[in-house]
C-alpha positions in Angstrom: 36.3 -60.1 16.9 35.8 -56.4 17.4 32.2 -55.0 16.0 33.1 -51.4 15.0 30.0 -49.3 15.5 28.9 -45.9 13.9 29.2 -43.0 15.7 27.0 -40.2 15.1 27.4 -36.4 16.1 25.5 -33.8 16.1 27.4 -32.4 13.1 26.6 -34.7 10.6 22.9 -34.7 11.6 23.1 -30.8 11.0 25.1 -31.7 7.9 22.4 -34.3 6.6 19.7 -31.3 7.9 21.5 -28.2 5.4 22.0 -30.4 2.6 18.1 -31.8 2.6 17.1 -28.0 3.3 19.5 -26.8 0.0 18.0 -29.5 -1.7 14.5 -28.9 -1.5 15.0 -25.3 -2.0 16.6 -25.8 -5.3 13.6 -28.3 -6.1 11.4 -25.7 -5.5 13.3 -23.0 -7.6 13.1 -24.7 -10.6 10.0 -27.2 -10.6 7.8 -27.0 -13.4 10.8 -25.2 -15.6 13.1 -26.6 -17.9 15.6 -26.6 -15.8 14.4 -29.6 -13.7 15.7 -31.9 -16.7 19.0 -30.3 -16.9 19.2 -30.6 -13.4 18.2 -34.0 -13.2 20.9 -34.9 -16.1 23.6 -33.3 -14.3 22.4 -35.3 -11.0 22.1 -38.2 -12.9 26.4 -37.5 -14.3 27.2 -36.9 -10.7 26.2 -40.6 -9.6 27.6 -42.0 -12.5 30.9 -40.3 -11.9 30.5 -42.0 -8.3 29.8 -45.4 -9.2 32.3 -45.6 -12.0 35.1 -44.0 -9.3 34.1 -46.5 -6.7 34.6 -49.5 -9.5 37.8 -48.2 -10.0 37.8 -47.6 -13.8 40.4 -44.5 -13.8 39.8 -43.7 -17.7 36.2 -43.3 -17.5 36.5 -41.9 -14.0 39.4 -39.3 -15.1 37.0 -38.5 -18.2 33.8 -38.0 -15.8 35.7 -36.0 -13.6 36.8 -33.4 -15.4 33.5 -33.3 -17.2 32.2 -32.2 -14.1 34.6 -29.7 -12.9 34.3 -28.1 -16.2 30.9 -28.4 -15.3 30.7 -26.2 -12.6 31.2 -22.6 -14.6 28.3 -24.3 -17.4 25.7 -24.6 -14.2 26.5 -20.8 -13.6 26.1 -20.0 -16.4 22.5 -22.4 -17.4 21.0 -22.0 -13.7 22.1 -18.1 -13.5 18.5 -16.6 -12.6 17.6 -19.3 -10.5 21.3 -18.3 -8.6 19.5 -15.0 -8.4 16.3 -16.3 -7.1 18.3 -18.5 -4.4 20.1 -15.7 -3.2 17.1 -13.4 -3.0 15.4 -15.9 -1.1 17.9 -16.2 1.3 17.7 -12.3 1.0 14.4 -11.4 1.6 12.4 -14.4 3.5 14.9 -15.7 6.0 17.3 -12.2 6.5 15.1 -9.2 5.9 12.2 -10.9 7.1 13.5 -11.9 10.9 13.9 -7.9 11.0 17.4 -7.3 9.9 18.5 -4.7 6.9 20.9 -1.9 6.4 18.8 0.6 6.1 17.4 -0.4 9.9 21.3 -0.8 10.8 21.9 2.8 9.9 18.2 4.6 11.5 19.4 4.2 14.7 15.8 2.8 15.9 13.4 5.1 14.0 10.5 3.7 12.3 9.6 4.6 9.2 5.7 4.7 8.1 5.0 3.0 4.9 4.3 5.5 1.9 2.5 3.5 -0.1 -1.0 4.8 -1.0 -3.2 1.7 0.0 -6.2 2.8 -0.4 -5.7 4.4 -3.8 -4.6 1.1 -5.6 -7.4 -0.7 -4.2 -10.3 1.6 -5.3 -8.3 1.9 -8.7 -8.3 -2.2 -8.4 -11.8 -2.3 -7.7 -13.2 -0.3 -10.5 -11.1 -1.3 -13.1 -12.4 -5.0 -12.2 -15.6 -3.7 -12.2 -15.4 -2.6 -16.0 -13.0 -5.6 -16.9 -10.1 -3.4 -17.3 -6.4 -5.1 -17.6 -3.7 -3.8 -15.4 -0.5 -5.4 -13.8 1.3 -3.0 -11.2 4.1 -4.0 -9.8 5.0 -2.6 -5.9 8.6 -2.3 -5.0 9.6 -3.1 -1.6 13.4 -3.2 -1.3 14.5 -3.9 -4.7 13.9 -0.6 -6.5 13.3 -2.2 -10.0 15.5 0.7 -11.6 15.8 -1.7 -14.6 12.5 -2.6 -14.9 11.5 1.0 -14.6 13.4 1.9 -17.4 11.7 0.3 -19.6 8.8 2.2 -19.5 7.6 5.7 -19.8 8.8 7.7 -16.5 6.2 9.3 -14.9 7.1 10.0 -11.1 3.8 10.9 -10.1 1.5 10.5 -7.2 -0.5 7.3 -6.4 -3.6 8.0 -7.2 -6.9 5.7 -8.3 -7.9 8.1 -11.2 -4.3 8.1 -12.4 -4.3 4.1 -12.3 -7.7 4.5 -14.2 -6.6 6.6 -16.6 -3.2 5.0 -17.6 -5.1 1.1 -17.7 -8.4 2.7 -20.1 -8.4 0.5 -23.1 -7.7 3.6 -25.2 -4.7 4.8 -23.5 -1.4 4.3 -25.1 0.2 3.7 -21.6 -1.5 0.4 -21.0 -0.2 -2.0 -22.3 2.5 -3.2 -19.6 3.2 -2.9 -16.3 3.1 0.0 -13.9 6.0 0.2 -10.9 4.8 2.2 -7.9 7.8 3.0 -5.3 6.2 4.1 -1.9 3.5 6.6 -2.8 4.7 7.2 -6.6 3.5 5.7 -9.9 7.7 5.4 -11.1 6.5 4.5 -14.7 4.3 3.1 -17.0 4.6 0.8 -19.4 7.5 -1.3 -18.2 8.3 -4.4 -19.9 8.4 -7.4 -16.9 10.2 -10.9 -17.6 7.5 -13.7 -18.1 7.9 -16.7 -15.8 9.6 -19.7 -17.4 7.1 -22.1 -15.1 5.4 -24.8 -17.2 2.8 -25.9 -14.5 0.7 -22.8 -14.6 -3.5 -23.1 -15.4 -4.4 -22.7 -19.5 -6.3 -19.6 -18.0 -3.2 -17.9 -17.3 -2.4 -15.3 -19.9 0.7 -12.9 -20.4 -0.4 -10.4 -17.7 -0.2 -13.1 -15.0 3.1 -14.9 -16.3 4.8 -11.2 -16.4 3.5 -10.9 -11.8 5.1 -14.3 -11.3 8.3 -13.0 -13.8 9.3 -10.4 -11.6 7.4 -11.5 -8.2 9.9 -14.9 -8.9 13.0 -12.6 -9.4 12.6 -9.9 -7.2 10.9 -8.9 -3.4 7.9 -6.8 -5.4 4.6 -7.5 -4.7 2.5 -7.4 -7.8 -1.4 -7.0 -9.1 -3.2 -8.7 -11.5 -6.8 -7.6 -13.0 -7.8 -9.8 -15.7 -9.4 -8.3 -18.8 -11.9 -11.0 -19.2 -12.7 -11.9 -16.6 -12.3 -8.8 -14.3 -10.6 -10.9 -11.4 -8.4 -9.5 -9.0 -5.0 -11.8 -8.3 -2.0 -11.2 -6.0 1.7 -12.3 -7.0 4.4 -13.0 -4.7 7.5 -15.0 -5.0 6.4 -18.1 -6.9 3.1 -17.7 -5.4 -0.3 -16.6 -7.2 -3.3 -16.1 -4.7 -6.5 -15.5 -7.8 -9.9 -14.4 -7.4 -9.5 -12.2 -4.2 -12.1 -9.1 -3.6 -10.9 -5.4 -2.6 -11.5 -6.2 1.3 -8.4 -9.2 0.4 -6.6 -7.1 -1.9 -6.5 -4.5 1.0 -5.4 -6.7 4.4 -2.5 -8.1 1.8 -1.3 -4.4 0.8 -1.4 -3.5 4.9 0.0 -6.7 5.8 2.7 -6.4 3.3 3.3 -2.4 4.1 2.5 -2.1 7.3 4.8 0.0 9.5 8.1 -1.7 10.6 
């Protein structure tokens, strides 16, 4: 009696490796959203399709098959802006970030200095926390947020703290929404952002903070909070929210995230 045994390679361990890595990545794209139980439904299909195909029952099988193929086109279609978020990840943490981009392709080794005006958005941070004034800005990196910027109210004007005051002051007709700054310009004001569809965020959490993670979840911008009640100062990137941080923070994130390639 021959014993057969099971022969592992190194492929499938890199296959079982990618598909736990995809996996986990999509978990993390749409935990806490309501996607997570459409997600878990169509899961849910997929093993029942398996199970009924390895019973044999061809009519159920035939059925559940070409539910699922069909299927395909309707998970483009439900899941498209966590597609986007996927790619962009893939885009921006594990491309971009190892030091690779076009535009470095194309410079032929020159470094470029970061434009963005540090120092102005903190001192316009810090004071407007100090008199409990909302704001949300939103600071492009390599995703220019053309549609974002438009709309807003164009201004394409330096960065500037009294200009960040003046645009957040309670009385102004410009502050309600976000501002876009692209390298040392304020692009516009009043932009409308896309509010996060998360639903494990604090109470606390109002509109200004779902609209960071919105476009910080969607796109590479970096984005600041200051809450209106409280006066707090938060940090958005990605699907990540860093609260209560002080100018000296605010300011080692901005050089951190702008410092010179």
């Amino acid at each position: 009696m021959l014993i057969a045994f099971i022969t592992i390679r190194f492929l499938d361990i890199l296959d079982i490796l990618l598909v736990a890595f995809l996996l986990y990545q999509i978990y993390n794209l749409i935990r806490g959203t309501t996607a997570i139980n459409i997600f878990i439904g169509i899961f849910t299909l997929y093993l029942l399709w398996l199970v009924v195909k390895a019973l044999n029952m061809h009519l159920l099988s035939s059925i559940l098959g070409q539910v699922i193929g069909v299927g395909v086109i309707a998970l483009i279609i439900v899941f498209q802006q966590e597609i986007r978020r996927f790619l962009l990840i893939i885009s921006t943490r594990y491309i971009t970030k190892r030091g690779f981009s076009f535009e470095k392709f194309f410079s032929f080794g020159e470094k470029k200095e970061s434009n963005v005006k540090i120092d102005s958005i903190v001192n316009a941070c810090s004071n407007m926390s100090a008199f409990k004034m909302g704001a949300l800005i939103a600071i492009s990196k390599r995703s220019d947020l053309l549609s974002f910027i438009r709309t807003g109210d164009i201004i394409n004007a330096d960065t500037s703290s009294r200009l960040l005051e003046s645009i957040f002051f309670k009385n102004s007709p410009l502050h309600d929404g976000a501002v876009i700054i692209k390298k040392d310009r304020i692009a516009a004001a009043r932009c409308i952002l896309p509010a996060t569809e998360r639903m494990d965020l604090p109470p606390q959490f109002g509109m200004r903070h779902r609209a960071a993670l919105g476009i910080a979840e969607k796109t590479d911008a970096v984005v600041i909070i200051v809450s209106e009640e409280t006066g707090a100062i938060s940090f958005a990137k990605h699907e990540n929210i860093e609260q209560n941080i002080g100018p000296n923070r605010l300011r080692q994130i901005l050089q951190t995230e702008f410092s010179a390639d």
